[in-house]
C-alpha positions in Angstrom: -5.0 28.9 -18.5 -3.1 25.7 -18.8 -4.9 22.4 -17.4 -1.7 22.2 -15.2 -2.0 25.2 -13.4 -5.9 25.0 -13.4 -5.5 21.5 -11.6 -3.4 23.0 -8.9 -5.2 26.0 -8.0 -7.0 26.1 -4.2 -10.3 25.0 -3.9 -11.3 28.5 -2.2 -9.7 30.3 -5.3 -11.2 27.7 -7.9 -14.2 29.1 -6.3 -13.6 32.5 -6.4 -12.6 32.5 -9.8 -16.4 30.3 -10.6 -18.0 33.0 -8.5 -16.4 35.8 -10.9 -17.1 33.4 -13.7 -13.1 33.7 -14.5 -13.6 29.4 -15.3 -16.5 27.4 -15.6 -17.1 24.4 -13.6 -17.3 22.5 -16.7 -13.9 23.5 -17.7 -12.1 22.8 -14.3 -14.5 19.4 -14.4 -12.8 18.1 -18.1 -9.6 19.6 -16.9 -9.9 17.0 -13.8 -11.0 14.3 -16.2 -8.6 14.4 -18.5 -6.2 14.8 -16.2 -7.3 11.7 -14.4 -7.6 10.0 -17.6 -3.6 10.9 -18.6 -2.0 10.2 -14.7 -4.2 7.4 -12.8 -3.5 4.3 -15.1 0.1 4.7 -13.0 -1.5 6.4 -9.4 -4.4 4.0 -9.0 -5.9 6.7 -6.7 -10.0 6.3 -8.2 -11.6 3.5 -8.1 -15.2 4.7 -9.8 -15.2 7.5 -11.9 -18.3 9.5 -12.1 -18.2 11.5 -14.9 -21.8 11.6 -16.8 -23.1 12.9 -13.3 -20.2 15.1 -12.8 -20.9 16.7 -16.1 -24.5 17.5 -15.7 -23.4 18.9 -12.2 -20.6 20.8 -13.5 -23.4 22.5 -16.4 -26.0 23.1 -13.4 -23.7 24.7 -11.2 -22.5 27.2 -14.3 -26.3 27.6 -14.9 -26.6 28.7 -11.7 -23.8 31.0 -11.1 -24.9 32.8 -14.4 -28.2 33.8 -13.0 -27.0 34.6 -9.6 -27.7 32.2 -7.1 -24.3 31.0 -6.1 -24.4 28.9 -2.6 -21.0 29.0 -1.5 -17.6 28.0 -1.9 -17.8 24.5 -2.9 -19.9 25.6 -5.7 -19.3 24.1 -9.2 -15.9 22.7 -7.4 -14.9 19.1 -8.4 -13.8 17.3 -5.4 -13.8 13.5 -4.8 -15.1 10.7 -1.8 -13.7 8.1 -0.2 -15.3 5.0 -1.0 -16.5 4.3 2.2 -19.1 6.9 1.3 -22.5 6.1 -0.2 -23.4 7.9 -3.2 -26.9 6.8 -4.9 -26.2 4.3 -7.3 -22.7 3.7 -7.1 -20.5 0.7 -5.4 -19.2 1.4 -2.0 -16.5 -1.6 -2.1 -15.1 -0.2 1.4 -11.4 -1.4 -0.1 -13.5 -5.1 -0.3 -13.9 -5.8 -4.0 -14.8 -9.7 -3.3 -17.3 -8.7 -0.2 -19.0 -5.4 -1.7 -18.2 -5.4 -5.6 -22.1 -5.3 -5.8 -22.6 -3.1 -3.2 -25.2 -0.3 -4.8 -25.8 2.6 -2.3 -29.7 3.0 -2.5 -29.6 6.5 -1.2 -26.5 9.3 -0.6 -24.8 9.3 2.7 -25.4 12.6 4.5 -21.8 14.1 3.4 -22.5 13.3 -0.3 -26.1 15.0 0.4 -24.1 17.9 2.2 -21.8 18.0 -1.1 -24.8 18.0 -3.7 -26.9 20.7 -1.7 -23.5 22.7 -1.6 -23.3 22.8 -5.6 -19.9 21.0 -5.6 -19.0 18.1 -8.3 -18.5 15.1 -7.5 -16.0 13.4 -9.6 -15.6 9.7 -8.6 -15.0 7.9 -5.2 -11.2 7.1 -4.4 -9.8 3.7 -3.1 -8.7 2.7 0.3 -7.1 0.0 2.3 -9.3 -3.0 3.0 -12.4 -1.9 5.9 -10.1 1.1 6.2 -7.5 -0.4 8.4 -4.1 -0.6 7.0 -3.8 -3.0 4.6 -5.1 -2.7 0.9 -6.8 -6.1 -0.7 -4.7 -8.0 -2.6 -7.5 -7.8 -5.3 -6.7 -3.8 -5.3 -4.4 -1.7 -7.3 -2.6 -0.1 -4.4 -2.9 4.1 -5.0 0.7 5.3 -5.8 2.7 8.4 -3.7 3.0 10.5 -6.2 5.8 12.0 -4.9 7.8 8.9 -4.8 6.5 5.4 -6.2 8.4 3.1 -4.1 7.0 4.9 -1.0 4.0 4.2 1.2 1.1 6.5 -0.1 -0.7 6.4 3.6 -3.3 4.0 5.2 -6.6 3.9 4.8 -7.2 6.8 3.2 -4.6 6.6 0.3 -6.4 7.2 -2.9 -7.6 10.6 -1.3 -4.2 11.4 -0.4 -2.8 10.4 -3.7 -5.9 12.4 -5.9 -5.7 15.3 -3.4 -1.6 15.5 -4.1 -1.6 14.9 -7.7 -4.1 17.6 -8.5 -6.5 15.1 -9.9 -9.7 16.5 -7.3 -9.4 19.8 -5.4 -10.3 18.4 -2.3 -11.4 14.7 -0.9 -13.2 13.2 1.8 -10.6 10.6 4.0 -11.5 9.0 7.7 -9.9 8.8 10.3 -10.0 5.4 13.0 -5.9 5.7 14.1 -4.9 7.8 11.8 -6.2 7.6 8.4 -6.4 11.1 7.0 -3.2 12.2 8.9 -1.0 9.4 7.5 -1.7 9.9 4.0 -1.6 13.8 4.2 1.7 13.3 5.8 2.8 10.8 3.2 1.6 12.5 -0.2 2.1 16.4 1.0 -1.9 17.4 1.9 -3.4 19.0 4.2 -6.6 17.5 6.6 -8.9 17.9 9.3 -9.8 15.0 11.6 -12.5 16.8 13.0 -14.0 15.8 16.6 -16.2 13.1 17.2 -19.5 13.6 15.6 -18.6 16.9 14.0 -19.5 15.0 10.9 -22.3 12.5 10.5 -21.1 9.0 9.8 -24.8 8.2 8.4 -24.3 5.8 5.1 -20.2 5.3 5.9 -18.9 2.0 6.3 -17.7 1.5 9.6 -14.4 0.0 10.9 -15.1 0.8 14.5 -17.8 2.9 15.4 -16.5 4.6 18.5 -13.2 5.9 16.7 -14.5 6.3 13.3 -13.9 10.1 12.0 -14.6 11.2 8.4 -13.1 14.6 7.6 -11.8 16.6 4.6 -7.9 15.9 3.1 -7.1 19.2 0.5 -3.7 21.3 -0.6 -4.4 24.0 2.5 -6.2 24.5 5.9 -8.6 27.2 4.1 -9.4 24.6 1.3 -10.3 22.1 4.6 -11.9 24.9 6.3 -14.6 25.1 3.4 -15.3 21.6 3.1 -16.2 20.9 6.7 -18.5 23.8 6.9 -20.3 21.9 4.4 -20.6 18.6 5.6 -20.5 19.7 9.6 -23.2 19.7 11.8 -26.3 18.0 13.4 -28.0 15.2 11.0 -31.3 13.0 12.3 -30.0 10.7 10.5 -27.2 9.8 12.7 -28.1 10.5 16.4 -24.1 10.7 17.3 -23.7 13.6 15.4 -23.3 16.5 17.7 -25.9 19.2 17.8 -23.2 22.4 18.6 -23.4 25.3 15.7 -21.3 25.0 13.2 -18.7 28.1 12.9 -17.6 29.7 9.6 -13.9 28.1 9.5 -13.1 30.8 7.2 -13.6 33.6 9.5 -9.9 33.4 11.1 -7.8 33.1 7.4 -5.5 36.0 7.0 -6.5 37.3 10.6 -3.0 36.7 11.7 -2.3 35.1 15.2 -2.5 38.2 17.5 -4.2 36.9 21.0 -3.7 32.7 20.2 -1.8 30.5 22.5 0.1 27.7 21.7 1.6 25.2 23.3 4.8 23.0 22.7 6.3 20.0 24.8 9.8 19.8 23.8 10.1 15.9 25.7 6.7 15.1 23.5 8.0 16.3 20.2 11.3 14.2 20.7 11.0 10.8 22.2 11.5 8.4 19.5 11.0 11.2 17.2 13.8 12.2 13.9 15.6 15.1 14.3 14.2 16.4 11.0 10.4 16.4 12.2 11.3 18.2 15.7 13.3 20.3 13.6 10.4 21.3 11.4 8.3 21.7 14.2 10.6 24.5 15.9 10.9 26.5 12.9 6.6 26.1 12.3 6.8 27.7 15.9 8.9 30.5 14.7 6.5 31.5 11.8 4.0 30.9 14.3 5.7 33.6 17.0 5.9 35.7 13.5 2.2 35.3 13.2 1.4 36.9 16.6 0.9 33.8 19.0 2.2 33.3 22.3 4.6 30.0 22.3 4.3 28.3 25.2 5.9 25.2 26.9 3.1 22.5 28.4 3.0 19.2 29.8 1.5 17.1 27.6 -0.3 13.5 29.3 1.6 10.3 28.7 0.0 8.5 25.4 1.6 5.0 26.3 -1.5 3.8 28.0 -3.8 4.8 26.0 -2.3 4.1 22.5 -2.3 0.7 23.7 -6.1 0.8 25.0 -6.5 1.5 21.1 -5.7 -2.0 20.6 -8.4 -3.3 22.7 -11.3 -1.1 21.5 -10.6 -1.1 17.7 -10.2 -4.7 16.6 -13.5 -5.6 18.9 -15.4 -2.7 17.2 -13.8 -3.8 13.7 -15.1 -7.4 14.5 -18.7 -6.2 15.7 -18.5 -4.1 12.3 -17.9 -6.8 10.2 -20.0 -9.9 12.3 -22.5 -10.6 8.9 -19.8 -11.3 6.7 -16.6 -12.5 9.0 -16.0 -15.5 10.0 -18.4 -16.7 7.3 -17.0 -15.4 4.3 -13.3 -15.1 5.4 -11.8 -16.5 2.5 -12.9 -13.2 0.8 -11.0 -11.2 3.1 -7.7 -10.2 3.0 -5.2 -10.8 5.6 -4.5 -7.2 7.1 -8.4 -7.2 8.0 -8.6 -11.1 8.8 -6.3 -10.3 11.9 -7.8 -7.3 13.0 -11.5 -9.1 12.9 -9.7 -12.4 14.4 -8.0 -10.4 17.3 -11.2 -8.7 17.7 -13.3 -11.6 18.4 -10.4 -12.8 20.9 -10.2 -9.5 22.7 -12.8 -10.4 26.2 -15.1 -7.9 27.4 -13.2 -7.4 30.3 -10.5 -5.7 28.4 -12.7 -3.7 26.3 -14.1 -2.2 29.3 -10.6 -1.3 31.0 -9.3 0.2 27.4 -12.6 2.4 27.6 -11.7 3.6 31.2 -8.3 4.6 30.0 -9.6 6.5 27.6 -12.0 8.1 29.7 -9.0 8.8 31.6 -7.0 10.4 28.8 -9.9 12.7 27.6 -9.9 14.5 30.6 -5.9 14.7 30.6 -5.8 15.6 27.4 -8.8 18.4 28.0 -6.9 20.1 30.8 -4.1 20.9 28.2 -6.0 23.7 26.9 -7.0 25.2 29.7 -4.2 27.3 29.0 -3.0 27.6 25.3 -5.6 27.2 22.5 -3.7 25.0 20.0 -0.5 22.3 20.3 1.9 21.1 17.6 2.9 18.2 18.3 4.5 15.5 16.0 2.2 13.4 13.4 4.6 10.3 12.9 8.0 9.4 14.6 10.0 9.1 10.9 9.6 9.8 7.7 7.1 8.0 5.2 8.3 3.8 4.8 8.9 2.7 1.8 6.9 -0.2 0.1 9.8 -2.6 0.6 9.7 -1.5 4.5 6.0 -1.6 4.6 5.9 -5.2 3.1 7.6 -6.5 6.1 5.6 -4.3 8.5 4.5 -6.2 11.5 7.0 -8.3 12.1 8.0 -6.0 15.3 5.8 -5.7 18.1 6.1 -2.4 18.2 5.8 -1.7 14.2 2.0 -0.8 14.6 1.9 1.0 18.2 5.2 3.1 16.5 2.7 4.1 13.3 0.5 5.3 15.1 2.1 6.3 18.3 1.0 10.3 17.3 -2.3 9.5 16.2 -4.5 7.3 17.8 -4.6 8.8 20.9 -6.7 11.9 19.1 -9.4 9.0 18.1 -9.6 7.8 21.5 -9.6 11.6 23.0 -12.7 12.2 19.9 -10.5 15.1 19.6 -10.0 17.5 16.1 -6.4 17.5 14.7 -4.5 19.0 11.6 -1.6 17.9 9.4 0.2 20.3 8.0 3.4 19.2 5.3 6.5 20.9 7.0 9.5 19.5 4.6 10.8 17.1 1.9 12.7 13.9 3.1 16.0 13.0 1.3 13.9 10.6 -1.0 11.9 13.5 -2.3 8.9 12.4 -0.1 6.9 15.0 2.5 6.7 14.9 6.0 4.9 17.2 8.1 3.6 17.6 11.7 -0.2 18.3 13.4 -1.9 20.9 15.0 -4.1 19.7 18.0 -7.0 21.7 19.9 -10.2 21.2 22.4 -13.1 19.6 21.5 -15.0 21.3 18.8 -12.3 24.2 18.0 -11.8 22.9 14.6 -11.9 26.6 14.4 -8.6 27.4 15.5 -6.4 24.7 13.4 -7.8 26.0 10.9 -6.9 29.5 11.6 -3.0 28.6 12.7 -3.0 26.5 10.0 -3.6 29.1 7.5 -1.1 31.3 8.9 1.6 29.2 8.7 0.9 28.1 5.3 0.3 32.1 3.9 4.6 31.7 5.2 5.9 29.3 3.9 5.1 27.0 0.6 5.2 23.0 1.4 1.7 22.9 0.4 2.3 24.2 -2.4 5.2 21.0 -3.9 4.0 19.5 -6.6 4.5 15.9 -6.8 7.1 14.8 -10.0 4.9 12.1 -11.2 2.2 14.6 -11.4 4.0 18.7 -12.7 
């Protein structure tokens, strides 16, 4: 098989085909490394390679399916973390070389554990922007789109969106505070699952701020997603947030067509201040959708004005709280993206934390009626297409530049709700876009079944970047 087409095959047929012993992990594992080695001196997407312990867990996990005692889907798989992620005896920088370059984890974060007990390999931990807000460290090699280098490859999770693209992992871990898994998915052509609040255990990942903070999975399809999070899902003593509900098998649904689901559509939602390309996309997902077996229909979805800008008043506090042992005292290590979001956060007064938490509060419940009648909405994941890097560089220098960025996203963190990007379409620049799939609390499920359908009809997953054939 060439290394080309290895690279790109699906994490759930990768594991197939190491199940049937078709490939052996440590074949797909030197396949990853020597593709990394040939494509990310120019992507910039890792920033720690782990390759002696990737080897020795690529030869365990072929020992293992040789004598029979395969555990799962992720087994012998090489997939990839974002380094906000503890894994014993590595850095977690957190996207701060200056502030954590010595930072040795002492122990695994629960996901890694969740990874390791799952038999999967675990290749390297990928970069982000600085703290995970928007903004990379000027000390970092900024992770390139693959797709198109003088375009934005996503914020914060970018080097998981760039790996994930490129075919240098077959799945990654992003997180998501305003939108950080859905941006880069929607940037570099992946697919992801901000799961709800808590579905995941946050235990031994750096926080930006704690109430909004999501980690989820970013991979080429909402099967390959579906497999990760029934891995690292579920209730942990090691962090008490993380919710005790069972964890369903998210494969269950693929392939079951979409006879029975519901789905919802505001036509005013998915077009105020949104290109005609994305609503466009959007209508023709619905189509394939109708094709699939669901019921379309039209709902009123809650106004997100007031609580996108509650956002602003709960995540630069928490951000500040996050970062109180090191910021102010060491701010000339910071960079400037997360120097104002720690500044603002120490200027933001109780009083209107505590009125942003009541919108929210608010919101949640508006947002919960929705799906009292459909089971899923698609609704739109950014308002344009990706910027560009010379765009981005003068980001923020309108009001409304970051509210606008996020406009789609940040009201799922506040709702603690589970989303998922799907790439609908190619911009002129040869660049994806794509839109997201929304549901109730806890019905992860259910994106990942609608997902799956649309993606068995048409291929946008499926475009391989041109810095990376």
């Amino acid at each position: 098989m060439a290394n080309n087409d290895l690279a790109y095959m699906g994490l759930l047929e990768l594991g197939s085909a190491l199940k049937a012993r078709k490939v052996s992990s440590a074949e797909a594992t030197r396949a990853m490394f020597d593709r990394i080695g040939a494509l990310d001196s120019k992507l910039f997407s890792y920033c720690t390679l782990m390759r002696e312990t990737a080897e020795a867990e690529a030869k365990q996990a072929d020992a293992e399916i040789g004598k029979g005692q395969h555990k799962g889907p992720l087994h012998g798989v090489p997939i990839a973390i974002k380094d906000l992620c503890d894994a014993k005896g590595v850095v977690t920088a957190a996207g701060m070389p200056r502030i954590n370059g010595k930072n040795v984890a002492t122990k695994d974060s629960t996901v890694v554990t969740r990874f390791r007990a799952a038999g999967a390999v675990i290749l390297g931990k990928l970069q982000l922007t600085e703290g995970a807000i928007a903004q990379h460290h000027p000390d970092v090699k900024v992770p390139v789109n693959p797709h198109n280098d003088k375009f934005w490859s996503g914020a914060s999770s970018s080097g998981s969106g760039a790996a994930t693209a490129a075919g240098l992992c077959y799945g990654s871990l992003g997180s998501d505070t305003g939108g950080s898994i859905r941006l880069p998915c929607f940037a570099n052509g992946v697919t992801g699952i901000k799961a709800s609040w808590g579905r995941v255990s946050k235990a031994g990942v750096a926080a930006l701020a704690w109430s909004l903070d999501h980690v989820g999975p970013m991979a080429r399809s909402a099967g390959d997603c579906g497999a990760i999070l029934g891995v690292i899902a579920g209730v942990d003593p090691e962090d008490p947030t993380a919710l005790r509900a069972p964890v369903p098998d998210y494969l269950a649904g693929l392939g079951q067509g979409l006879k029975g689901v519901r789905i919802g559509f505001d036509e005013a939602y998915a077009t105020n201040l949104v290109i005609p390309a994305i609503t466009k996309s959007m209508r023709e997902a619905l189509d394939v959708l109708r094709a699939a077996g669901a019921e379309i229909k039209p709902i009123k979805f809650p106004s997100t004005d007031e609580v996108l800008e509650a956002w602003f008043s709960i995540c630069p506090p928490e951000c500040a709280a996050a970062h109180e042992t090191t910021f102010p005292s060491r701010s000339a290590d910071y960079g400037p993206g997360l120097t104002e979001m720690a500044e603002n956060g120490r200027k933001t007064t109780g009083l209107a934390y505590a009125k942003a938490h009541n919108v929210r509060m608010k919101f949640r419940g508006q947002y919960d009626a929705v799906f009292d009648d459909v089971d899923v909405v698609v609704s739109p994941a950014g308002m344009r297409y990706t910027l560009s890097l010379k765009e981005f560089d003068s980001f923020g220098s309108k009001e409304s530049d970051w509210p606008n960025l996020i406009r789609f996203t940040a009201p799922t963190d506040m709702a603690g709700t589970p989303t998922l990007p799907l790439p609908s379409g190619i911009d002129p620049d040869g660049v994806p876009f794509g839109f997201q799939l929304l549901a109730r609390h806890l019905n992860e499920a259910a994106l990942v079944r609608v997902g799956d359908a649309y993606q068995r009809a048409t291929d946008w997953h499926k475009r391989r970047p041109k810095m990376a054939p």
